[in-house]
N, C-alpha and C positions, 0 to 999 in steps of 0.2 A: 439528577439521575441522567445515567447514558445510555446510549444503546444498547441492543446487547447482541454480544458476535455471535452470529447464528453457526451450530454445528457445522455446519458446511463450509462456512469463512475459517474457522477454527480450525475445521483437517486441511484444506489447503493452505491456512500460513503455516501449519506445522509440517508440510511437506517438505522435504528436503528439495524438489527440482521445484518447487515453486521461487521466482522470482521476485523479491520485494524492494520495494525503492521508495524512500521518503523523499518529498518534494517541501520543501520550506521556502521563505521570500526573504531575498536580502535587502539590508536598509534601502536600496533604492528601490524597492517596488519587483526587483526583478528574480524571475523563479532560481532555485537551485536544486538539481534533483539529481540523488546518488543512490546507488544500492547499498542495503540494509540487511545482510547476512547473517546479525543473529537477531533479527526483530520474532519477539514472541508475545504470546498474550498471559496475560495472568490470570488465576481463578476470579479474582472480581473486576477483570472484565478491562481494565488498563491494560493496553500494550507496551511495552517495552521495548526501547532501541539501546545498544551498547554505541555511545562514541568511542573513537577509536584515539583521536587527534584534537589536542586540546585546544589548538588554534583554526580547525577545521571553520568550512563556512556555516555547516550544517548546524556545528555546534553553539558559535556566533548568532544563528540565525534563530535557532529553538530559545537560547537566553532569552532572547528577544521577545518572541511569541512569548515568553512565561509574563517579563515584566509589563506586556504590552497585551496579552491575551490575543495575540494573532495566530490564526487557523494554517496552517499545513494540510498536507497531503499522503497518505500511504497507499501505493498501490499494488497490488499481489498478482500473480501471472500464472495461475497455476499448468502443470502440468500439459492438461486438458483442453485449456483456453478457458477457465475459467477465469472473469476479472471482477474482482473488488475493489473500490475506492474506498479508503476512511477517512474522512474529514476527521479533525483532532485540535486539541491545543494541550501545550505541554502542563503537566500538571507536576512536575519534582523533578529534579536532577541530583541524584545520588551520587556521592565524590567520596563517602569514606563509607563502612560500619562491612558489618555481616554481610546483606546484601551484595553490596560491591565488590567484596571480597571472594565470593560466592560468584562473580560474573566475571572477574579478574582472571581466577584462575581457568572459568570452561573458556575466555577469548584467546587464553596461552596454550589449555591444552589442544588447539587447534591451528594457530597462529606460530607456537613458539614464541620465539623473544618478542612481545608485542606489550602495546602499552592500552591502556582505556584509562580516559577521561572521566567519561560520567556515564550513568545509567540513566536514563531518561525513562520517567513515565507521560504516556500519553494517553491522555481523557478524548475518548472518541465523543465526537458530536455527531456523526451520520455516517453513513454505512450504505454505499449506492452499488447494487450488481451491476457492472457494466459486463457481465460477458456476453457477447453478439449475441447469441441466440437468444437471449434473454431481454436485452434491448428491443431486438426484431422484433417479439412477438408481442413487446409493450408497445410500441409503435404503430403496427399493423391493427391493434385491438384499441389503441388509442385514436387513431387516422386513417381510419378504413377506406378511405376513398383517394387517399397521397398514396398516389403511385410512382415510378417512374415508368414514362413510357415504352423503354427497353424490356422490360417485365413484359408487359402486353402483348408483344410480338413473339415471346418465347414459350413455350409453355413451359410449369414448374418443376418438372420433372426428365427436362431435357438436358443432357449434360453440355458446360462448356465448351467441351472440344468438339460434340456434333456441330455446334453453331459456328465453329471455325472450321471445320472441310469443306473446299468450295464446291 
């Protein structure tokens, strides 16, 4: 069993201005990270990436994670500043049938003359909020007494620009 994308994760990947970018690791260990335009989620709970380029790294690099069960990354930037990580491993790469045929034509009718590789499903392992305010306030309730001294001499309701007029 997997996580499960919480309504909130779910309207922002389905956002049009939201931002999404798979990060995967190439054979030497080292990161690769691009944007992911049509990445979406499925009713049970698998997300989906279209590859585009059949010799891509991305592409190379998820094979790999499949025959190797190694972890990637997907991260969403919503609108708002809302941010989500989802930890994953690739769970199928679709190259023919209904489906793909079905992703084919919505990569072209946006794209035009474009090509897709495979359809990748990705089996999420965790699902971490990182949006700042969200973080902050798991931090501050986690470390109540980790301050930074600049804080201190401020009070919190003072704006930046007062503390810069001399």
């Amino acid at each position: 069993m997997f996580p499960q994308l919480t309504p909130e994760l779910l309207e922002v990947l389905a956002h049009p201005a939201t931002h999404k970018v798979i990060a995967t690791i190439d054979e030497d260990g080292s990161p690769h990270a691009v944007p992911s335009p049509f990445l979406h989620a499925r009713p049970d709970g698998l997300l989906v990436h279209y590859e585009l380029l059949e010799t891509s790294a991305t592409n190379r690099n998820l094979l790999r994670g499949l025959w190797f069960d190694r972890k990637f990354a997907v991260t969403l930037v919503g609108a708002l500043g809302q941010t989500f990580v989802i930890k994953a491993v690739p769970a199928k790469a679709e190259i023919s049938g209904p489906a793909f045929g079905r992703a084919f034509e919505s990569v072209r009718s946006v794209l035009g003359d474009a090509d897709l590789a495979a359809v990748w499903l990705l089996r999420p392992q965790a699902v971490i909020d990182e949006t700042y305010t969200t973080r902050k306030r798991d931090e501050e309730d986690r470390h109540p007494f980790s301050i930074h001294l600049d804080r201190l001499l401020v009070p919190r309701d003072q704006a930046i620009s007062d503390r810069t007029q001399p």
